[in-house]
N, CA and C atoms as a LAMMPS dump frame, in Angstrom:
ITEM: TIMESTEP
0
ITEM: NUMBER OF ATOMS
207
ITEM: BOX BOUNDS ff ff ff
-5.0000000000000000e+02 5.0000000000000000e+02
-5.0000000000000000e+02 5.0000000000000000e+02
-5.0000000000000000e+02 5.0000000000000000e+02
ITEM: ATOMS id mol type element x y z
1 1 1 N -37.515 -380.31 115.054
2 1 2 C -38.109 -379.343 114.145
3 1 3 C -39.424 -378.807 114.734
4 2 1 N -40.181 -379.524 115.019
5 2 2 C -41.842 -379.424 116.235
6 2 3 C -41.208 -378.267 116.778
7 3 1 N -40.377 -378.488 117.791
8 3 2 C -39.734 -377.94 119.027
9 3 3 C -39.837 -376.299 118.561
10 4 1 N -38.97 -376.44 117.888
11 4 2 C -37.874 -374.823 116.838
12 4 3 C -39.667 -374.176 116.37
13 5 1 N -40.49 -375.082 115.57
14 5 2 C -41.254 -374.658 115.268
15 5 3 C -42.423 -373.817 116.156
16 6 1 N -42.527 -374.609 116.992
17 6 2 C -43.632 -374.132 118.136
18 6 3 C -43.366 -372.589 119.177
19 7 1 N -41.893 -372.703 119.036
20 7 2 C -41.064 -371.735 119.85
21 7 3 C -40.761 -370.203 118.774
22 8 1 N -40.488 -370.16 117.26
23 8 2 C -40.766 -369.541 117.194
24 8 3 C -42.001 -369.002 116.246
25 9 1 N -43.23 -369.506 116.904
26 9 2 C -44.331 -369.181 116.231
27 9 3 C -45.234 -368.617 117.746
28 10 1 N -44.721 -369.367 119.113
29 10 2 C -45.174 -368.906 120.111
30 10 3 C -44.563 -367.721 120.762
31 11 1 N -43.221 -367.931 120.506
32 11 2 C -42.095 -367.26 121.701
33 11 3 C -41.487 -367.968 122.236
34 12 1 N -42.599 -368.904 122.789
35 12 2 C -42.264 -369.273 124.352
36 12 3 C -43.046 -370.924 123.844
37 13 1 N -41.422 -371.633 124.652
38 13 2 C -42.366 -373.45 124.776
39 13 3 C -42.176 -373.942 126.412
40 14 1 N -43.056 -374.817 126.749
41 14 2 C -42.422 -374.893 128.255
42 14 3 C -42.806 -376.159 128.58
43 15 1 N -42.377 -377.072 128.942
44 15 2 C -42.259 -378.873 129.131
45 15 3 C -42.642 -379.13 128.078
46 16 1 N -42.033 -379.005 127.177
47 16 2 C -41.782 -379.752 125.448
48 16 3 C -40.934 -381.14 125.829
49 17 1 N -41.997 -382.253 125.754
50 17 2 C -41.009 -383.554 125.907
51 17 3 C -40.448 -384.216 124.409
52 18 1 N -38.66 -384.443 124.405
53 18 2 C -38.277 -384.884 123.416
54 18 3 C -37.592 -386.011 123.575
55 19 1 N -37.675 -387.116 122.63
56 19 2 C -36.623 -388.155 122.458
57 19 3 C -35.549 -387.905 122.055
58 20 1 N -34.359 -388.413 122.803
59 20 2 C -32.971 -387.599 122.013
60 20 3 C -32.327 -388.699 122.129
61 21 1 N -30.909 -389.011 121.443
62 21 2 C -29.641 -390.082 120.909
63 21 3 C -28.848 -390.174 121.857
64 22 1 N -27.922 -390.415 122.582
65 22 2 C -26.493 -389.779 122.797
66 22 3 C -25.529 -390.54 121.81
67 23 1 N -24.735 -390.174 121.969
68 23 2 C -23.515 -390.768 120.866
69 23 3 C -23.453 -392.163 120.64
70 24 1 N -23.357 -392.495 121.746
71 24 2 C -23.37 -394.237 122.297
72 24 3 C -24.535 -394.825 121.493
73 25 1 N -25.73 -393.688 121.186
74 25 2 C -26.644 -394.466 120.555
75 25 3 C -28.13 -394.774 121.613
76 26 1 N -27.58 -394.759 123.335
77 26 2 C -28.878 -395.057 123.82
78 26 3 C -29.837 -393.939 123.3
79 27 1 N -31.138 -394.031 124.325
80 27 2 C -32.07 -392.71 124.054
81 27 3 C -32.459 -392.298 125.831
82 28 1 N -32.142 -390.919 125.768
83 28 2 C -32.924 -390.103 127.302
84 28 3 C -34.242 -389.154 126.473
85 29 1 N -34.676 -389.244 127.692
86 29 2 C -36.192 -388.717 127.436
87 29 3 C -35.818 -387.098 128.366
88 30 1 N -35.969 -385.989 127.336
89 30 2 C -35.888 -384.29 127.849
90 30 3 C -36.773 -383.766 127.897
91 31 1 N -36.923 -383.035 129.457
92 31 2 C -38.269 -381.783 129.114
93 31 3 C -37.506 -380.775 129
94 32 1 N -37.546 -380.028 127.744
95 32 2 C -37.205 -378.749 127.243
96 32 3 C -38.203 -377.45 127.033
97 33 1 N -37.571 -376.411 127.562
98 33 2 C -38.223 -375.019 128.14
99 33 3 C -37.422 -374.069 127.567
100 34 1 N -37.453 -373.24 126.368
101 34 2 C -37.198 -372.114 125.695
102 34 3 C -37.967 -371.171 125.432
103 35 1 N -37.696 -370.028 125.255
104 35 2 C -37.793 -368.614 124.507
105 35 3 C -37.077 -368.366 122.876
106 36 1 N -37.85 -367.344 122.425
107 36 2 C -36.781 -367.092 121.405
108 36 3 C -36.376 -365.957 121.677
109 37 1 N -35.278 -366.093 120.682
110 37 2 C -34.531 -364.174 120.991
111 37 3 C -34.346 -364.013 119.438
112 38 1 N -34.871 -362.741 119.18
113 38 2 C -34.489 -362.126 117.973
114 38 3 C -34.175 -360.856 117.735
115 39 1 N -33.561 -360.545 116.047
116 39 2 C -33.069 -359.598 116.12
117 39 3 C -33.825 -358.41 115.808
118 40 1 N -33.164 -357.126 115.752
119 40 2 C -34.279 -356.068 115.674
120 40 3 C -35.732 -356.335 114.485
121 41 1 N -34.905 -356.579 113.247
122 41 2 C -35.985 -357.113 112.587
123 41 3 C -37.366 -357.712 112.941
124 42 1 N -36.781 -358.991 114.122
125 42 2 C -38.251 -359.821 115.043
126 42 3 C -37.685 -360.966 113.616
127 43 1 N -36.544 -361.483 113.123
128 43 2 C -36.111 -362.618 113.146
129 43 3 C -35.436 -363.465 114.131
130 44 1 N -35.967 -364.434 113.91
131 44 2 C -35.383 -365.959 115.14
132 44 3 C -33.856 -366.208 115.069
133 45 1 N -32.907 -365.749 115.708
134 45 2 C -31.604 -365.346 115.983
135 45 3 C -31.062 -366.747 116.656
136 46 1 N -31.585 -367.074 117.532
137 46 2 C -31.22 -368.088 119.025
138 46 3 C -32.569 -368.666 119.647
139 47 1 N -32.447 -369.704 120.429
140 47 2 C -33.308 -369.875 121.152
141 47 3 C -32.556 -370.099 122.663
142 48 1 N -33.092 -369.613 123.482
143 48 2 C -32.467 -369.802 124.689
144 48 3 C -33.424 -370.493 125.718
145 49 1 N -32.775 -371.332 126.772
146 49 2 C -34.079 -372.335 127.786
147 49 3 C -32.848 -372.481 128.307
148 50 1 N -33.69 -373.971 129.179
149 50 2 C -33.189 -375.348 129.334
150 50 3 C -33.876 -376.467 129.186
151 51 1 N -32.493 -377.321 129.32
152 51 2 C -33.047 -379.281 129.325
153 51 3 C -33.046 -379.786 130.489
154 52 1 N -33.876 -380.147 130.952
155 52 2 C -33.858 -381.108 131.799
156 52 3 C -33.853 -382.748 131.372
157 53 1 N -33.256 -383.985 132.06
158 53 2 C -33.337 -385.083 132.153
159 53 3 C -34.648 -385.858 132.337
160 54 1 N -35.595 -386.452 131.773
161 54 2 C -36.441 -387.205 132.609
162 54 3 C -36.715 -388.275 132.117
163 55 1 N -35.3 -388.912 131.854
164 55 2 C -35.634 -390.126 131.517
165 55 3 C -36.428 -391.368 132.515
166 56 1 N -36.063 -391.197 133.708
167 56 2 C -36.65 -392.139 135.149
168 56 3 C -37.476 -391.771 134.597
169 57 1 N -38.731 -390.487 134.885
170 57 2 C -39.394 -390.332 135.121
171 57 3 C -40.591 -390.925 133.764
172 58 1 N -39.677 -391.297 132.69
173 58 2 C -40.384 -391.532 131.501
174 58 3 C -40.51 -392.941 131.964
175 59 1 N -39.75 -393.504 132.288
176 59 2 C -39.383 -395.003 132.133
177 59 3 C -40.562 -395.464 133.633
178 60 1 N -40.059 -394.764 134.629
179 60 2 C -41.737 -394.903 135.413
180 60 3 C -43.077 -394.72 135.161
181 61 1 N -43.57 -394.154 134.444
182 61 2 C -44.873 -393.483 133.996
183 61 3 C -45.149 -394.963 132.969
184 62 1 N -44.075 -395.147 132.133
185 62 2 C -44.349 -396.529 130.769
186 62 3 C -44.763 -397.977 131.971
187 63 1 N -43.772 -398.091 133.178
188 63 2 C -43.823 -399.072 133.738
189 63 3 C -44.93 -399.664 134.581
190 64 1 N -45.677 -397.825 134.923
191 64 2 C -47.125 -397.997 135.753
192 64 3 C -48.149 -398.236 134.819
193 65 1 N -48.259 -397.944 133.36
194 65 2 C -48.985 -398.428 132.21
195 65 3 C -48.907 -399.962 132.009
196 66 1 N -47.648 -400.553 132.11
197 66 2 C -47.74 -401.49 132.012
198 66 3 C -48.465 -402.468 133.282
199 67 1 N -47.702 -401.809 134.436
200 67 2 C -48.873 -402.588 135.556
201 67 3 C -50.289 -402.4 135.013
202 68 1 N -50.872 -401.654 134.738
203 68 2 C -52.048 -401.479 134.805
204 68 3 C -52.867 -402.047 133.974
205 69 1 N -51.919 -402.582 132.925
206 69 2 C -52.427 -403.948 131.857
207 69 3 C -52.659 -404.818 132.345
């Protein structure tokens, strides 16, 4: 909802990091990068981007915190 929100109040979101499910239930960590698109009006129609994966990169960053304890 953050996400949807920020995007169309900006336009534009860009390395929006989210926690997400998969079916199975684990969790991957996404950096998500959208636009909105709307219609003539200038209502929020779609949002269009991409996702990227970064779960490693989450799970490294937590693990060097923890060294550093």
């Amino acid at each position: 909802a953050e996400f949807v929100r920020q995007v169309a109040a900006n336009g534009t979101v860009q390395d929006f990091e989210a926690e997400a499910r998969r079916r199975d239930g684990s969790t991957i960590w996404l950096s998500l990068t959208a636009r909105a698109v709307r219609d003539g009006a200038g209502n929020l129609i779609a949002l269009q981007g991409t996702a990227q994966d970064i779960t490693a990169r989450h799970a490294a960053e937590e693990a060097l915190r923890q060294a550093k304890k």
